[in-house]
N, CA, C and O atoms as a GROMACS GRO file, in nm:
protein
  520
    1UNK      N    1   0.083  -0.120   0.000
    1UNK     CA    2   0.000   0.000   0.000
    1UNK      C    3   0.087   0.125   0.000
    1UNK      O    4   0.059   0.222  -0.070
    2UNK      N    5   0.215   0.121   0.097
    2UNK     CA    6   0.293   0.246   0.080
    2UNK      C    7   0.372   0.228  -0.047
    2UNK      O    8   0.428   0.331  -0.088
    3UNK      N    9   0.389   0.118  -0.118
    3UNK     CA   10   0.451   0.164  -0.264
    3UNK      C   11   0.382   0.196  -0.358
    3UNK      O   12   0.450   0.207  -0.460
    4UNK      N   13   0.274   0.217  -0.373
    4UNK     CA   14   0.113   0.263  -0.427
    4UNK      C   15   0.071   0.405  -0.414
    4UNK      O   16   0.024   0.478  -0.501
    5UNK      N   17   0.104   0.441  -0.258
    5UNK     CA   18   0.112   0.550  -0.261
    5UNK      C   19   0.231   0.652  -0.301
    5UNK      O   20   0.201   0.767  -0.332
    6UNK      N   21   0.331   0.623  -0.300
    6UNK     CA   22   0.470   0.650  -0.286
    6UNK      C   23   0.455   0.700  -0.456
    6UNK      O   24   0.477   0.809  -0.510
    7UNK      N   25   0.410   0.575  -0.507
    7UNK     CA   26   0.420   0.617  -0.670
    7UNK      C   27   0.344   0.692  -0.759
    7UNK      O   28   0.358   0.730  -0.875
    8UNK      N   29   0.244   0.703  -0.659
    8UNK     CA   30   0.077   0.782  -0.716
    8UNK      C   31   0.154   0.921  -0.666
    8UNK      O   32   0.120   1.021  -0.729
    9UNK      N   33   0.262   0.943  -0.554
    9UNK     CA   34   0.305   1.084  -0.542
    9UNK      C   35   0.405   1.131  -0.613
    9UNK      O   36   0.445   1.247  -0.605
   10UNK      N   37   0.473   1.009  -0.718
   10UNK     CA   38   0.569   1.084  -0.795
   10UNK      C   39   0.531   1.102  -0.885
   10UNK      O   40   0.563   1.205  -0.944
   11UNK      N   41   0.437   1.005  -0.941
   11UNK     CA   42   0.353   1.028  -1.082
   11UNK      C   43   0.295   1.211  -1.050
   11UNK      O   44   0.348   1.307  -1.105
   12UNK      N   45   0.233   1.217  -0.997
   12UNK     CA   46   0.156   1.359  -0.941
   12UNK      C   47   0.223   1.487  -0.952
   12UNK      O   48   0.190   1.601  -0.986
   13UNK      N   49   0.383   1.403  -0.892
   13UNK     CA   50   0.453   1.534  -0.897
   13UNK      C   51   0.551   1.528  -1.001
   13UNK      O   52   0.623   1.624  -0.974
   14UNK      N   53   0.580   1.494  -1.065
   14UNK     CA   54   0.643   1.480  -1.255
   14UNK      C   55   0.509   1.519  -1.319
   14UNK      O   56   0.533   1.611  -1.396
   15UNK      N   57   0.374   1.489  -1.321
   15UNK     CA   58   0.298   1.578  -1.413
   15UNK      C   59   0.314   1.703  -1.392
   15UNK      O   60   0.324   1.777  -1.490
   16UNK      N   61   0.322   1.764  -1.244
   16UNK     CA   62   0.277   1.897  -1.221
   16UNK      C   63   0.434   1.953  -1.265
   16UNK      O   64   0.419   2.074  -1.282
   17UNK      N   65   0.567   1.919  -1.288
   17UNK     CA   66   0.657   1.907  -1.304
   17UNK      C   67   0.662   1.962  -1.509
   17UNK      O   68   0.699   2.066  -1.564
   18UNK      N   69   0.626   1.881  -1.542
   18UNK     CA   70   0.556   1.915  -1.686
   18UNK      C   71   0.472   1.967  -1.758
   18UNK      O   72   0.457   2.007  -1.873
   19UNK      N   73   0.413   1.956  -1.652
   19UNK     CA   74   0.282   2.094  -1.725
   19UNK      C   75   0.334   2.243  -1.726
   19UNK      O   76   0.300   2.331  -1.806
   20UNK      N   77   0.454   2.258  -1.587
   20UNK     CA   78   0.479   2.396  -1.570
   20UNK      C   79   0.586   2.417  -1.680
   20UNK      O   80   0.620   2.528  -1.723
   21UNK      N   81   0.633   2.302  -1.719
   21UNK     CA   82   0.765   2.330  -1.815
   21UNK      C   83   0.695   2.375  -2.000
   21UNK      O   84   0.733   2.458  -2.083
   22UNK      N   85   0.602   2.290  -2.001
   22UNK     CA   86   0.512   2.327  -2.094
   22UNK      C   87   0.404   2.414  -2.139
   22UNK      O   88   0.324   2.419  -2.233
   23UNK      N   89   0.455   2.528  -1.958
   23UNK     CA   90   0.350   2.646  -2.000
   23UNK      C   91   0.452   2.793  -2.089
   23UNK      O   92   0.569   2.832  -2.088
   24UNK      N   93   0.316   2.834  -2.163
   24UNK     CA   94   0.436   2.887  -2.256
   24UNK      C   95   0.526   2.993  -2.187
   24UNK      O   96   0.527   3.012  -2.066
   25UNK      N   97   0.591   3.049  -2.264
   25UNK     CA   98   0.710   3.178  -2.248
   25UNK      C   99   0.612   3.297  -2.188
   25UNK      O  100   0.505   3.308  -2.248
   26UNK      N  101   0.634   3.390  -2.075
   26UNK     CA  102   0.593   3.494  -2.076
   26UNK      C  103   0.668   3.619  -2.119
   26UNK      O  104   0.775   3.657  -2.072
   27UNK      N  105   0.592   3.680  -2.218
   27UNK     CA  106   0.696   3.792  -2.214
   27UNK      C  107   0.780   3.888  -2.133
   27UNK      O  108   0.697   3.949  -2.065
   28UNK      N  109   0.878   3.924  -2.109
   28UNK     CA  110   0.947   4.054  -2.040
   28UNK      C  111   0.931   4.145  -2.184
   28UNK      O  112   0.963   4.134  -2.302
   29UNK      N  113   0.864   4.239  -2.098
   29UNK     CA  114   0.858   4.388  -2.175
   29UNK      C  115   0.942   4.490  -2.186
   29UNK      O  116   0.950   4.577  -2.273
   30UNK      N  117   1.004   4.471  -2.088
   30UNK     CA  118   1.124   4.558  -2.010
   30UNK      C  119   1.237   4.492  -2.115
   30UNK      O  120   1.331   4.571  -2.120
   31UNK      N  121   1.258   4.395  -2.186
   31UNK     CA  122   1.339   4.335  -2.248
   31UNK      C  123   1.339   4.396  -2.422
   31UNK      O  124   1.426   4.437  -2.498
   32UNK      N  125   1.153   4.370  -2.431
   32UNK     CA  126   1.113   4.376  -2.542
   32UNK      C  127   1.101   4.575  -2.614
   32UNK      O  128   1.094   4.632  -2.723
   33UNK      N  129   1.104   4.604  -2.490
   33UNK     CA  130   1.132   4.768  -2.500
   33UNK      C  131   1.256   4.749  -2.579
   33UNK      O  132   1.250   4.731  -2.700
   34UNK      N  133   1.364   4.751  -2.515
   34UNK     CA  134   1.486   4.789  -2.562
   34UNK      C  135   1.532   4.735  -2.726
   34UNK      O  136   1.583   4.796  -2.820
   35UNK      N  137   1.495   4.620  -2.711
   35UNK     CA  138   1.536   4.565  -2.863
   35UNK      C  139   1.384   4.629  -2.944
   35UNK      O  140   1.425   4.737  -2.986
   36UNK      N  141   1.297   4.623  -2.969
   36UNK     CA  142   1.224   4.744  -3.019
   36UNK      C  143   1.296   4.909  -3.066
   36UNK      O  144   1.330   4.951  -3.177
   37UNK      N  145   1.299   4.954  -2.967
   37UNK     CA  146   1.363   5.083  -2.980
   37UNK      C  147   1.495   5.052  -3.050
   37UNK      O  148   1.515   5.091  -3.165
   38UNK      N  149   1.571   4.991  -2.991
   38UNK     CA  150   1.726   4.993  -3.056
   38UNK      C  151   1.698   4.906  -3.165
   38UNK      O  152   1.815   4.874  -3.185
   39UNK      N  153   1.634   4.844  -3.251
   39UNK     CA  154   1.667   4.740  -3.356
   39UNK      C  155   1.570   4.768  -3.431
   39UNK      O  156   1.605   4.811  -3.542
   40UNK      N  157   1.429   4.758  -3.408
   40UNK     CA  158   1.318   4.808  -3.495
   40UNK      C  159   1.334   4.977  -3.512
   40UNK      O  160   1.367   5.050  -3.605
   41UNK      N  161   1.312   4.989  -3.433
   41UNK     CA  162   1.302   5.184  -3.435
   41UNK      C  163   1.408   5.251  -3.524
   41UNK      O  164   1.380   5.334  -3.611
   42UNK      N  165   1.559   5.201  -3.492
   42UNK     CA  166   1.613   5.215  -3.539
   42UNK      C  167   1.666   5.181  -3.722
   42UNK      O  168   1.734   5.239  -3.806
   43UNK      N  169   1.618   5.105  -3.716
   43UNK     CA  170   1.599   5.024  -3.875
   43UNK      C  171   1.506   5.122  -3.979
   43UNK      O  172   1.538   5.164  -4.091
   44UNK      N  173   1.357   5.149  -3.889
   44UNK     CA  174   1.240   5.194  -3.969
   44UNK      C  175   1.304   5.322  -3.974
   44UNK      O  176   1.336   5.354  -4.088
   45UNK      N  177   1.334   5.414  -3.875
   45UNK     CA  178   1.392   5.583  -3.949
   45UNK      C  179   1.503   5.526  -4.027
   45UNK      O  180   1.507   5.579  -4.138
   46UNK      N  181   1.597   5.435  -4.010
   46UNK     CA  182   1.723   5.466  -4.133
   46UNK      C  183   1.633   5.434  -4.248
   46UNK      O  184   1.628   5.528  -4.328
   47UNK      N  185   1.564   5.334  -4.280
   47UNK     CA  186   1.514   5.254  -4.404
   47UNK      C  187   1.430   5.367  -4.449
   47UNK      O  188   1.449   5.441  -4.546
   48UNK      N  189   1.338   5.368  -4.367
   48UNK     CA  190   1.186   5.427  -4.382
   48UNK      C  191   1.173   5.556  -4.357
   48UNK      O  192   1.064   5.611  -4.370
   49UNK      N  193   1.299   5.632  -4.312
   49UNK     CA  194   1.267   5.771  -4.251
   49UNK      C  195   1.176   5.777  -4.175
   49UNK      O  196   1.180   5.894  -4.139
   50UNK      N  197   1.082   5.724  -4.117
   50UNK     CA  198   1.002   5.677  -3.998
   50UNK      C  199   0.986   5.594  -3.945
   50UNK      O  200   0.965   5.485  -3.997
   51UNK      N  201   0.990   5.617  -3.804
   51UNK     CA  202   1.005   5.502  -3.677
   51UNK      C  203   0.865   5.460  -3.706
   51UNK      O  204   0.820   5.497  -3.814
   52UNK      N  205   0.786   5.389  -3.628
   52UNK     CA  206   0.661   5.358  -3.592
   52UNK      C  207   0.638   5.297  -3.476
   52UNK      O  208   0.671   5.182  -3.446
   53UNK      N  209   0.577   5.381  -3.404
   53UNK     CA  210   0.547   5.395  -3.268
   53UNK      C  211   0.412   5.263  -3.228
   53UNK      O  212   0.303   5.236  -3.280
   54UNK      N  213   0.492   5.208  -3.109
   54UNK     CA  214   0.376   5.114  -3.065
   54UNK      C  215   0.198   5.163  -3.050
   54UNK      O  216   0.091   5.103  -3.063
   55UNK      N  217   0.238   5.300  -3.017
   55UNK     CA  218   0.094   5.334  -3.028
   55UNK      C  219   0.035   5.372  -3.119
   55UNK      O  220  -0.060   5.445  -3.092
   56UNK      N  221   0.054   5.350  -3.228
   56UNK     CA  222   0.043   5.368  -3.412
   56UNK      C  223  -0.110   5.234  -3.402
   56UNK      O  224  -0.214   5.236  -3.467
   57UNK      N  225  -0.074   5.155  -3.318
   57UNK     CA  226  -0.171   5.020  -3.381
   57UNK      C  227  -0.242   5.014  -3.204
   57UNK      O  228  -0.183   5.054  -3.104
   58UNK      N  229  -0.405   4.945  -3.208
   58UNK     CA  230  -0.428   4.866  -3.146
   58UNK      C  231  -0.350   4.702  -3.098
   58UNK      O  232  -0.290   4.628  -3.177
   59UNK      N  233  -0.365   4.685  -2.999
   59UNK     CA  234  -0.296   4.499  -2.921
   59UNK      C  235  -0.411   4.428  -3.055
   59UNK      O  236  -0.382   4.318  -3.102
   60UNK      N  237  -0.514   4.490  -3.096
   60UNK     CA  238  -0.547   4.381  -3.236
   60UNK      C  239  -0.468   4.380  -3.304
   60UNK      O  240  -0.404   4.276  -3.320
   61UNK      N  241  -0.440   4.489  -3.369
   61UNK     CA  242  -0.350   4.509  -3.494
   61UNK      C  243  -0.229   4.480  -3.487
   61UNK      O  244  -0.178   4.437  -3.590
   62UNK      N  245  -0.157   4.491  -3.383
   62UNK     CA  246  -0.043   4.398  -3.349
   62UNK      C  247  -0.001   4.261  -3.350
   62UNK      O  248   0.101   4.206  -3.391
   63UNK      N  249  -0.142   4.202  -3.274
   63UNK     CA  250  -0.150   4.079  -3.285
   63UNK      C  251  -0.214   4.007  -3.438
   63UNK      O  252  -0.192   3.888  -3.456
   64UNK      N  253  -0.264   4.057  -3.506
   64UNK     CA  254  -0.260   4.096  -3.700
   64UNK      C  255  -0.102   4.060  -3.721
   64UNK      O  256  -0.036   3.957  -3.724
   65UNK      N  257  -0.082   4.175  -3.732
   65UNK     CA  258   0.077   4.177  -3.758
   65UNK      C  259   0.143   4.037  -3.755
   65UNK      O  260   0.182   3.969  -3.850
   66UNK      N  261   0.145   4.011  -3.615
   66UNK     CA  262   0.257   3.908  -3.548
   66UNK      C  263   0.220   3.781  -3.632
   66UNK      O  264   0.301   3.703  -3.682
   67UNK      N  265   0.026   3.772  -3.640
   67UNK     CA  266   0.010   3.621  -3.707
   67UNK      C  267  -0.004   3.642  -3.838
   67UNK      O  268  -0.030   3.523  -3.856
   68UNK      N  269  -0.011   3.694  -3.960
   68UNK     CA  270   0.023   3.748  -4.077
   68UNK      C  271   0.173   3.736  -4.123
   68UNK      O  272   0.207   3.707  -4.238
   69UNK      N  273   0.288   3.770  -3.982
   69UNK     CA  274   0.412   3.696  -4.013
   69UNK      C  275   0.467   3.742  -4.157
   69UNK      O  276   0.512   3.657  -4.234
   70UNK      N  277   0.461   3.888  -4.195
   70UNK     CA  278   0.429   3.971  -4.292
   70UNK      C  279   0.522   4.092  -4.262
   70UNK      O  280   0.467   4.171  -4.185
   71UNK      N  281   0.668   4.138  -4.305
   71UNK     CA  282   0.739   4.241  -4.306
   71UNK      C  283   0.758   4.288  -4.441
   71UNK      O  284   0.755   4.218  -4.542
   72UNK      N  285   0.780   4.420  -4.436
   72UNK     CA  286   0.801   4.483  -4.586
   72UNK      C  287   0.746   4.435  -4.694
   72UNK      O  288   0.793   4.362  -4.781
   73UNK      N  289   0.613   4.495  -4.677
   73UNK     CA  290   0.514   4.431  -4.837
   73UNK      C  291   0.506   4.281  -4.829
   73UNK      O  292   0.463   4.219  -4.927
   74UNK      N  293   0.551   4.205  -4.701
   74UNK     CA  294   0.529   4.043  -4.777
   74UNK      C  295   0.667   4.036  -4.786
   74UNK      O  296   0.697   3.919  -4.760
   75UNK      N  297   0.797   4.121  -4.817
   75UNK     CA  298   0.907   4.047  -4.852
   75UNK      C  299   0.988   3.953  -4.759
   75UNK      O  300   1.031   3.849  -4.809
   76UNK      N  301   1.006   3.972  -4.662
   76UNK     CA  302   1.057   3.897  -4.510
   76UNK      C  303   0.935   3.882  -4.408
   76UNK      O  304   0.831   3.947  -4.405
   77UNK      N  305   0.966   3.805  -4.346
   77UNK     CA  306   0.885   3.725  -4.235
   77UNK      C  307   0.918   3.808  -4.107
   77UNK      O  308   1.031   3.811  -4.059
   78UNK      N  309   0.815   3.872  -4.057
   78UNK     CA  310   0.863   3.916  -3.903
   78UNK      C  311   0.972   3.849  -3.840
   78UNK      O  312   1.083   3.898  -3.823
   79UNK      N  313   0.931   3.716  -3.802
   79UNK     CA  314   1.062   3.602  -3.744
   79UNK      C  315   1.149   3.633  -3.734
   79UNK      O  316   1.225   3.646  -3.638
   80UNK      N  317   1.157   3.658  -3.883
   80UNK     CA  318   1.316   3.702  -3.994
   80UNK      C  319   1.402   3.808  -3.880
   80UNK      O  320   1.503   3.761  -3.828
   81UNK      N  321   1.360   3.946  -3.843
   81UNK     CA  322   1.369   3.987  -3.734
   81UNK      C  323   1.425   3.984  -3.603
   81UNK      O  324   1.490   4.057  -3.528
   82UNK      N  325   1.367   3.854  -3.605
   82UNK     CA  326   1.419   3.805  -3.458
   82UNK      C  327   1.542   3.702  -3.432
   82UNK      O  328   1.610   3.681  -3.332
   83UNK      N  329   1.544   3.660  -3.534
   83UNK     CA  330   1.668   3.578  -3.542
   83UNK      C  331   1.776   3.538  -3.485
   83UNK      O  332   1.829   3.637  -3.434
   84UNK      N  333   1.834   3.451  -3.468
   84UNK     CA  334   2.000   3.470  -3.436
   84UNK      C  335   2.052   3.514  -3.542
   84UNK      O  336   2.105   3.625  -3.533
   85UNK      N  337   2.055   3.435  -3.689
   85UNK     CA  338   2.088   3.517  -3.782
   85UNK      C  339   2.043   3.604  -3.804
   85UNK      O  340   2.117   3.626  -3.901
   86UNK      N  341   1.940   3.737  -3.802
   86UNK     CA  342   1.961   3.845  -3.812
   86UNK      C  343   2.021   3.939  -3.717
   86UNK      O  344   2.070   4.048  -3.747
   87UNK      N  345   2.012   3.881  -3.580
   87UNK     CA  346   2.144   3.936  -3.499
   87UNK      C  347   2.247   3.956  -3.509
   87UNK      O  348   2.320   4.053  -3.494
   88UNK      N  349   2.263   3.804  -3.550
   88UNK     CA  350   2.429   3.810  -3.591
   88UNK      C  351   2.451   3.908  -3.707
   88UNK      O  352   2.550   3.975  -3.680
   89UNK      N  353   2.403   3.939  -3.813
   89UNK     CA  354   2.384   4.048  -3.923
   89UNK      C  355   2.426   4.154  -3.861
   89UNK      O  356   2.542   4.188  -3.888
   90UNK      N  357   2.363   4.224  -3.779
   90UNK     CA  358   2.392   4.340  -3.784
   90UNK      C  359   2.435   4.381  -3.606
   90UNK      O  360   2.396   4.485  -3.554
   91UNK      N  361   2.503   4.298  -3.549
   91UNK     CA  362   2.525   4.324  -3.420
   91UNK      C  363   2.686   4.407  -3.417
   91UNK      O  364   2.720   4.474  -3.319
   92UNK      N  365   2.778   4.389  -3.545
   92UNK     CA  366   2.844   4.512  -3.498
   92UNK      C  367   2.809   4.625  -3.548
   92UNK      O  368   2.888   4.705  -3.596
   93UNK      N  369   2.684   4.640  -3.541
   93UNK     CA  370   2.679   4.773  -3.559
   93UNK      C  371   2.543   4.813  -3.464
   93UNK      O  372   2.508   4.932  -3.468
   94UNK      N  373   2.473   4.729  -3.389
   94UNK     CA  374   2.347   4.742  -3.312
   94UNK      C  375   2.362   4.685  -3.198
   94UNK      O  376   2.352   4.563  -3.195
   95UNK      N  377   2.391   4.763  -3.066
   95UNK     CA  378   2.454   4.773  -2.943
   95UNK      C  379   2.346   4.613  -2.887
   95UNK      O  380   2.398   4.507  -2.852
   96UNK      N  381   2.196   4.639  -2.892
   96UNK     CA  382   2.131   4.570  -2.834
   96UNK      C  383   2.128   4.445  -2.924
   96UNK      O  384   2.137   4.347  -2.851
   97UNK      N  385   2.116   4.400  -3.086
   97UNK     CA  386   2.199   4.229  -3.133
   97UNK      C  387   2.294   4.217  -3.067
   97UNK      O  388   2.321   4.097  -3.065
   98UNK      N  389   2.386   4.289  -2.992
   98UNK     CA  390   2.457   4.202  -2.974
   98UNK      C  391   2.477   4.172  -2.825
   98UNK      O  392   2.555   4.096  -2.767
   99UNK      N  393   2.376   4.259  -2.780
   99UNK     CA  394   2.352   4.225  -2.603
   99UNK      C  395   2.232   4.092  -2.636
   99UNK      O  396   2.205   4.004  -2.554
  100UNK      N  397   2.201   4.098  -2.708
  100UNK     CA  398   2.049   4.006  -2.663
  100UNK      C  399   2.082   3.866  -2.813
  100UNK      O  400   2.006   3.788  -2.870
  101UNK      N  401   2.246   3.895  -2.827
  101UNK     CA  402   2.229   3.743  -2.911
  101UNK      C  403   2.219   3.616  -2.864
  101UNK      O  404   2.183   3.531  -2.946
  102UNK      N  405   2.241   3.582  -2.756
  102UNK     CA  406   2.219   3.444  -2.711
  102UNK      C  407   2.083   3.392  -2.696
  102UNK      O  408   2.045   3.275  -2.699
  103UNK      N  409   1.989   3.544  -2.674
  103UNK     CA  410   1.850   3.522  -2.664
  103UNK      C  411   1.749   3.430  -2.765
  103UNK      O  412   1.734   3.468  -2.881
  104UNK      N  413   1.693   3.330  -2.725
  104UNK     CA  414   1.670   3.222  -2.842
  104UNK      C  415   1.521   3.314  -2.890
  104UNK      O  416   1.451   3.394  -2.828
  105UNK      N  417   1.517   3.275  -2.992
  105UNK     CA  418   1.420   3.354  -3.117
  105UNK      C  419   1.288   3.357  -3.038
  105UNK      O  420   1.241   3.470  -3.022
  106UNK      N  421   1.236   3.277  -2.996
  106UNK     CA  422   1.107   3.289  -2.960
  106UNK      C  423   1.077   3.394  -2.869
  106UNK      O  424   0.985   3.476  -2.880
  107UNK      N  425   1.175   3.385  -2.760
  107UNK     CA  426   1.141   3.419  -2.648
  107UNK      C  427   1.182   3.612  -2.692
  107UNK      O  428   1.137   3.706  -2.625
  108UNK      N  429   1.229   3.621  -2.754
  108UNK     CA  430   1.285   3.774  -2.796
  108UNK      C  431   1.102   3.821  -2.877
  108UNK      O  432   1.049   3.929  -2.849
  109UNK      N  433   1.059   3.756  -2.938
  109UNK     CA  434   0.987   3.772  -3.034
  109UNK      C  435   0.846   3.791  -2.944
  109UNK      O  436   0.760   3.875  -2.966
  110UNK      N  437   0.846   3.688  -2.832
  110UNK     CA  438   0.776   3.760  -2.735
  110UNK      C  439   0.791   3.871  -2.625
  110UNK      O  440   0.704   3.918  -2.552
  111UNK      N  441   0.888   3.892  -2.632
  111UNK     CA  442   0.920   4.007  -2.585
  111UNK      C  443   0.894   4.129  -2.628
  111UNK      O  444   0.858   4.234  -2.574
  112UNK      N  445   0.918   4.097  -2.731
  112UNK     CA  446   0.814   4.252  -2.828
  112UNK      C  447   0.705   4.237  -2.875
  112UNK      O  448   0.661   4.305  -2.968
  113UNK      N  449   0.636   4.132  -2.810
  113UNK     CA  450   0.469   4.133  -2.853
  113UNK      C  451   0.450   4.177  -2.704
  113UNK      O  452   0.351   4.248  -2.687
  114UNK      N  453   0.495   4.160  -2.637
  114UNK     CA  454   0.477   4.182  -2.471
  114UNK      C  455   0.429   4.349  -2.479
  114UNK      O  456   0.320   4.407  -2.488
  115UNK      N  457   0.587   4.396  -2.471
  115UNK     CA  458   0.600   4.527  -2.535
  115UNK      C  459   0.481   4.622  -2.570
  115UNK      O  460   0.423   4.714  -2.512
  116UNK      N  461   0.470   4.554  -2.706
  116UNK     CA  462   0.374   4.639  -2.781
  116UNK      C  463   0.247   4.661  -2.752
  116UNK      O  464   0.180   4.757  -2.788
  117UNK      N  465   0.193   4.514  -2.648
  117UNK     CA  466   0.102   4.512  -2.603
  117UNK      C  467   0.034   4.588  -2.471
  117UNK      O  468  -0.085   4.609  -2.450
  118UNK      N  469   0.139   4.620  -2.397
  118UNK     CA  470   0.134   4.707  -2.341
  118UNK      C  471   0.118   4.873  -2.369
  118UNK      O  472   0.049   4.964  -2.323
  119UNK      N  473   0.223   4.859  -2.468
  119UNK     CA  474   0.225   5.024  -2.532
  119UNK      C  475   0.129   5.038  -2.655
  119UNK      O  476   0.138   5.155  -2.691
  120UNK      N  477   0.062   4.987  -2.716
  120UNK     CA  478  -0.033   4.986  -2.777
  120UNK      C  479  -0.113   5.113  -2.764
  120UNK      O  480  -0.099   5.188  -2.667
  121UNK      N  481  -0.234   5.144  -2.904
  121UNK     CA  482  -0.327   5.262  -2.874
  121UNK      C  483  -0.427   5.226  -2.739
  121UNK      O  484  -0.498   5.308  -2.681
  122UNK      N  485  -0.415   5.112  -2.712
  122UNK     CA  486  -0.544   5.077  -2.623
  122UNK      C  487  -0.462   4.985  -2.513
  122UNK      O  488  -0.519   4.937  -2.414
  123UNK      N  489  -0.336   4.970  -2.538
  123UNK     CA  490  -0.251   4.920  -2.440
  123UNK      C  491  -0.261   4.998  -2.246
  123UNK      O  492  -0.307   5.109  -2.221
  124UNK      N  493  -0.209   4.911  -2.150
  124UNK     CA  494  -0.180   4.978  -2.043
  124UNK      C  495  -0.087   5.108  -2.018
  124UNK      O  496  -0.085   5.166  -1.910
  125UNK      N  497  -0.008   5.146  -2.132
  125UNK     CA  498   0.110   5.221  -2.097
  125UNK      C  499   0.121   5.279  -2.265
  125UNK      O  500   0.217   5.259  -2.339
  126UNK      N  501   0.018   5.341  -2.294
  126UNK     CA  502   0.030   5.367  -2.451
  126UNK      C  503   0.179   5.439  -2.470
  126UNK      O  504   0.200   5.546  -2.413
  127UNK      N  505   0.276   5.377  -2.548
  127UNK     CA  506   0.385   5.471  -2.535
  127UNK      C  507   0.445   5.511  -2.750
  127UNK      O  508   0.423   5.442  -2.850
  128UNK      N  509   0.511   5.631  -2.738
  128UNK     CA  510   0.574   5.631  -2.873
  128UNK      C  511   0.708   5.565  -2.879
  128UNK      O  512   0.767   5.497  -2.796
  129UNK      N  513   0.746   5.611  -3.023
  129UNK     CA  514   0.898   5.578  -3.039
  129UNK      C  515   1.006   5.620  -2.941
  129UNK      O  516   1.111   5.555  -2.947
  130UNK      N  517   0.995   5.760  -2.813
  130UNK     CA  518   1.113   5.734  -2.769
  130UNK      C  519   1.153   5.715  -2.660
  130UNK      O  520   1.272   5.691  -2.641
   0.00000   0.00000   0.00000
């Protein structure tokens, strides 16, 4: 009976063990700020002569954006973005690729949905480009 129970408590505690490992990524915003500003912001005035400010869009239209997976007309993939290889691209010359290259793609990528979601037109903290 105590090896019954013994095992019904490890089983119990390896699920709860896995479920937490399998809950997803939360964003840091505080993360997703900085590479925003320094990598996006910075990109859209050199390229675009205009930044574009998180509060440009609703947390809909953002979240549009993110699943559309849609940069420059369709030509690159947001992702594309987030990369290690696009870090590695341009990190000697972009202070924050090359602070945040070890950062694995996903979790960066939520970081600036975090971000935006916050600073959004309808976000908690509507904020601009600077």
């Amino acid at each position: 009976m105590k090896g019954k129970f013994t095992l019904g408590v490890l089983t119990l505690m390896l699920s709860a063990g896995a479920m937490s490992a399998a809950q997803a990524y939360d964003g840091d915003w505080k993360r997703g700020r900085i590479y925003y500003r320094q990598v996006c912001t910075v990109c859209h005035t050199t390229e675009l002569k205009k930044a574009i400010g998180p509060n440009e869009r609703t947390q809909a239209e953002w979240a549009a954006f993110f699943k559309n997976d849609k940069h420059g007309k369709g030509k690159d993939t947001v992702k594309h973005f987030f990369s290690k290889q696009y870090r590695d691209s341009i990190k000697a010359t972009n202070a924050a690729a090359a602070k945040f290259a070890a950062v694995p793609d996903n979790e960066l990528l939520e970081d600036v949905k975090a971000f935006l979601n916050r600073s959004a037109k309808d976000g908690d903290a509507p904020a601009g480009c600077s």
